[in-house]
N, C-alpha and C positions, 0 to 999 in steps of 0.2 A: 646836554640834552640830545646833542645829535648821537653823542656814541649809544646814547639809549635806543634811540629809534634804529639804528645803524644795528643794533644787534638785534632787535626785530628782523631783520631787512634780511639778516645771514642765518632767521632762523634758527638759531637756540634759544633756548627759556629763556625768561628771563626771573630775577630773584625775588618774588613779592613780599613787599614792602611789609613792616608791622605794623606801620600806622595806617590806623582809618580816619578818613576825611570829613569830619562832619557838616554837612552841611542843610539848609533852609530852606525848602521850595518856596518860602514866602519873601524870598528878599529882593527885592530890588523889583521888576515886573510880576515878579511870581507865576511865572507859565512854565509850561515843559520843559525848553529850553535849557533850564537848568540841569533837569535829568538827562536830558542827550547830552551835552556837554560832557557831565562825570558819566555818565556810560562810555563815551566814546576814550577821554584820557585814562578812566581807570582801567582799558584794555589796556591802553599804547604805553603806563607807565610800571602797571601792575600792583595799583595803590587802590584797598580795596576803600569804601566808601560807605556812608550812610546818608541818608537824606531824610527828612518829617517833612510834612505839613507842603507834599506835593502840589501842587500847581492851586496852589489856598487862595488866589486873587483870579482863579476864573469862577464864572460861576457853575460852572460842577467841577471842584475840586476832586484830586486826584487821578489813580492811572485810568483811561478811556482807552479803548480798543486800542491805537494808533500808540498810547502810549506805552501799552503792553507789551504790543506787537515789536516795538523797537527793543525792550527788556530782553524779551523772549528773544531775537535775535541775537542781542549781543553777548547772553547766554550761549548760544547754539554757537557760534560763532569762537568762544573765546574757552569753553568748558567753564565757565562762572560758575558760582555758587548763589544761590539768590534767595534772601527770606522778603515775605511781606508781593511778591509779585500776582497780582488778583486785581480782577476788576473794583476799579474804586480804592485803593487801597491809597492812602498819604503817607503812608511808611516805606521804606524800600534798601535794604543791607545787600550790598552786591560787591564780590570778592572774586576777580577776575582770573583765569588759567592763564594757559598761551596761546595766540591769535593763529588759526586755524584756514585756511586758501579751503575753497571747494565750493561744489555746486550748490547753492541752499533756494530753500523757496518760502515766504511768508506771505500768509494770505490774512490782511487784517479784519475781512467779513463786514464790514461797512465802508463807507467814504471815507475815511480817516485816512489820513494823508498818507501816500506811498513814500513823500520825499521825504519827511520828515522823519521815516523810517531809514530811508535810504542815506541820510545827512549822520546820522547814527553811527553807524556803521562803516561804509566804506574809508572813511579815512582810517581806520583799525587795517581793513584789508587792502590798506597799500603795504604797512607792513607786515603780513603777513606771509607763512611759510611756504605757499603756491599760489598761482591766479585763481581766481575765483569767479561765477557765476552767480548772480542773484539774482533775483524775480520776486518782485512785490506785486501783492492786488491786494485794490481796495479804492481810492478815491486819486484820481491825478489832478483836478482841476476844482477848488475846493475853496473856498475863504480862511483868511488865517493858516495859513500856508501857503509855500511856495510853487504853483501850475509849476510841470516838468518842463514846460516852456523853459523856464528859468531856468532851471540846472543846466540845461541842455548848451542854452546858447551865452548864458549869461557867467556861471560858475566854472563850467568846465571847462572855458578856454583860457581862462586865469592859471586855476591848479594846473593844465595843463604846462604851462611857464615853467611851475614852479618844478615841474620834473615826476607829476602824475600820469602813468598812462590810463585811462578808461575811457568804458563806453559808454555813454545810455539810450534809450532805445524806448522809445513809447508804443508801446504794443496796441495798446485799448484806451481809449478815453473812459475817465472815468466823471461823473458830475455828481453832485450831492441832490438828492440822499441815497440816491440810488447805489452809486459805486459800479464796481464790476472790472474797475479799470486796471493794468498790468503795468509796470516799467522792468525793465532788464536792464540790469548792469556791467560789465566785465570790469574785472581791474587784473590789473598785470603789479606782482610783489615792486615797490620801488628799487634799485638797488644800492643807489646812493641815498644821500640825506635830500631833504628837499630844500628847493634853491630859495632866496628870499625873493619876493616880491614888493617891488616899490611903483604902486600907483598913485600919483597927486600929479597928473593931468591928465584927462580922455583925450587930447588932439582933435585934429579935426573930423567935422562930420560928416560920415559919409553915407548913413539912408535915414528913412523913417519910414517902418514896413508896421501894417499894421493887418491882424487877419479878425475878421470875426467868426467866431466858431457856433456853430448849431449842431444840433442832434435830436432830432425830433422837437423840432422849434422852426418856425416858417422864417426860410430865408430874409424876409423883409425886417426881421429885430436885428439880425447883424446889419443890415444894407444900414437902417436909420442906427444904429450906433456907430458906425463908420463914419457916415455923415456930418452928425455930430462933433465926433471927435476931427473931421478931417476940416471944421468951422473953426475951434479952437486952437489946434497945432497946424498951423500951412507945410504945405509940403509933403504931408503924410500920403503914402501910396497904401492903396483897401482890399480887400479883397474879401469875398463870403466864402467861408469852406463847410459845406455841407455832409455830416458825417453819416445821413442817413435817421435811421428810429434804431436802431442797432445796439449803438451806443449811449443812447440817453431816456428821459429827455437832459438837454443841460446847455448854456449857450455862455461861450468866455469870450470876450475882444480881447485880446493881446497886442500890446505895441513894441516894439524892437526900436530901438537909439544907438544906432550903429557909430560909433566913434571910432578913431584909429589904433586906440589902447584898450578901448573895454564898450561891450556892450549891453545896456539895461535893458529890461524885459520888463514893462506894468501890465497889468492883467484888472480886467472886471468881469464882476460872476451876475451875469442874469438870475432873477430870480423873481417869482410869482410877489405879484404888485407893483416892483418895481420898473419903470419906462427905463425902452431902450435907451431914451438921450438920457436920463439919468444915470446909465450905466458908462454912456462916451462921455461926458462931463467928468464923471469920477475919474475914467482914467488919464483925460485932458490935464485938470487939477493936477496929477503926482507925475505927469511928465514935465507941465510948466512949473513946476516947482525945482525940478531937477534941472531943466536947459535954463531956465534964468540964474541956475546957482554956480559956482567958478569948480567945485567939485566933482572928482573922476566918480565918483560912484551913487549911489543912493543908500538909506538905510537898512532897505532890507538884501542887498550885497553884502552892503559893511557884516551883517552877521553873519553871513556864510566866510567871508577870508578872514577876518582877526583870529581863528584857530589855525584854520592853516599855515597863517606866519606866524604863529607861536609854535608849533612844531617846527619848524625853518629854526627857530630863531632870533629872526630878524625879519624887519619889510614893515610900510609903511605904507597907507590910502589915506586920500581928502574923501570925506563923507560931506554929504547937505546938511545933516545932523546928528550929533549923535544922542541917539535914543534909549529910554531907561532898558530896552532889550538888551543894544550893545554894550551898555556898560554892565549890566546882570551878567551879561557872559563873558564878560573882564574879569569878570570877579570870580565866577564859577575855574577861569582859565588858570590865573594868577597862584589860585589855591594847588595846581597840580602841576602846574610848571615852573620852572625856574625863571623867568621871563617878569619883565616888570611895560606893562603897556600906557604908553602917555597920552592921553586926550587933551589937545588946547585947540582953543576957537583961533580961525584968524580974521584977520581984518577984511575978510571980501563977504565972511559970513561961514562961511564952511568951516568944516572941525578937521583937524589933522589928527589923525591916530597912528602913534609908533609902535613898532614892537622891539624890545629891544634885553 
């Protein structure tokens, strides 16, 4: 698998495959995730793919803006061929060229997630034939997706290990429903393979930063979710960051868990009805859930690296749990790699996942 990737990396075609991959947006979680996935391997392997019955377990099934907009990238991105790509659409045949370096820009016109765009993608353009440039707009700071917070401070010093160079770069906040918001990416082509990664300890701890974010929201819903949250985690240092009316309205608290091997990011999204302490509780809860667990990561990490070290590989994380997402995208992985990944519980409670 590396010398696949490896000749990505030097830039010649590569020979696509005849077989197509069939696979079930309804299986296991049934959300997008499944489609990013085979979007992003059926660039890296050049195994074209089909998928039904798109994201069938949400409840508006099918492609939504954010879900297109990643299509539509990975198209632009790779010279694809694509039937079935339309708003709403559960059908989707997509038959990948060769992975293409250069400046692109995607604008998904609602909140719909810029990262989950972004998740799509970039790992195509590490192997890719030049550095690239990308710019999404559309929603950064969203539910059911991952705040750019995350990628930022959480993802990208990981891959970086593993031997990725990129950037990201948060231009504009973006909040729901409104959107508006920009991320910039750079990546620089890999030139070797990528290295394994083996996390199954975080080390010790060394901050707990937490910011509350507003944007045309009165400073005092961040102060009292800070509050809150700083009642239930001790230790935690607060701070209000006030973006102005500019950028919203939208108000997120983000927490950072700064560890000496990996650091988590939890995020809560204000929103109309809901009290500020009800939004520091919620994010109190998935940080106490993670510092009483023996586990280097949380679950929604674990799904951003078990691809990455399946392109490696090899490489290995302790999760808190492993959740029907990560195992959906075991599944999604296993079908287009050579790679077989092993999930067992251990005795402190935490799940070990290998790649191997």
């Amino acid at each position: 698998m590396n010398t696949l990737l490896q000749r990505h990396a030097r830039h010649t075609p590569h020979v696509q495959s005849a077989d197509c991959i069939e696979l079930d947006g309804a299986q296991g979680e049934g959300g997008g995730q499944i489609l990013r996935t085979a979007l992003t391997l059926s660039m890296l392997t050049g195994t074209p793919f089909q998928i039904e019955n798109i994201r069938a377990k949400r409840s508006k099934p099918g492609l939504l803006r954010q879900h297109l907009t990643a299509v539509q990238a990975a198209v632009q991105i790779s010279g694809a061929t694509v039937g079935g790509a339309e708003a709403g659409s559960q059908t989707l045949r997509f038959v990948p060229g060769v992975i293409r370096g250069g400046d692109y820009r995607f604008a998904i016109g609602t909140a719909g997630s810029c990262t989950l765009v972004l998740q799509t993608i970039l790992p195509a353009l590490w192997f890719a034939d030049a550095p690239s440039t990308v710019s999404v707009s559309g929603g950064t700071h969203n539910r059911a997706a991952p705040p750019v917070d995350f990628l930022i401070r959480a993802w990208l010093p990981l891959v970086a290990r593993m031997g990725v160079t990129q950037t990201l770069a948060l231009k504009r906040h973006g909040f729901y429903p409104a959107g508006g918001g920009e991320v910039v990416a750079t990546v620089a082509p890999c030139t070797d393979a990528l290295m394994p990664l083996h996390l199954t300890e975080r080390g010790a701890q060394r901050a707990l930063r937490a910011e509350g974010i507003v944007a045309g929201v009165r400073g005092s819903v961040a102060r009292r979710e800070l509050d809150t949250l700083s009642r239930l985690v001790p230790g935690v240092e607060g701070t209000v960051r006030d973006l102005g009316n500019a950028e919203g309205p939208g108000n997120a608290l983000v927490l950072d868990i700064e560890h000496e091997h990996v650091t988590e990011v939890f995020t809560g999204f204000g929103e109309r009805g809901v009290t500020a302490e009800t939004i520091g509780k919620e994010v109190a809860r998935a940080a106490q859930r993670y510092l009483q667990s023996t586990a280097a990561v949380d679950e929604y990490l674990a799904d951003q690296l078990v691809l990455p070290m399946a392109l490696a590989g090899a490489g290995a994380f302790t999760v808190v749990t492993a959740s029907s997402h990560l195992l959906t995208n075991i599944g999604v992985i296993e079908k287009f790699l050579p790679v077989e990944v092993a999930v067992r519980p251990l005795e402190s409670g935490a799940v070990h996942v290998e790649v191997a």
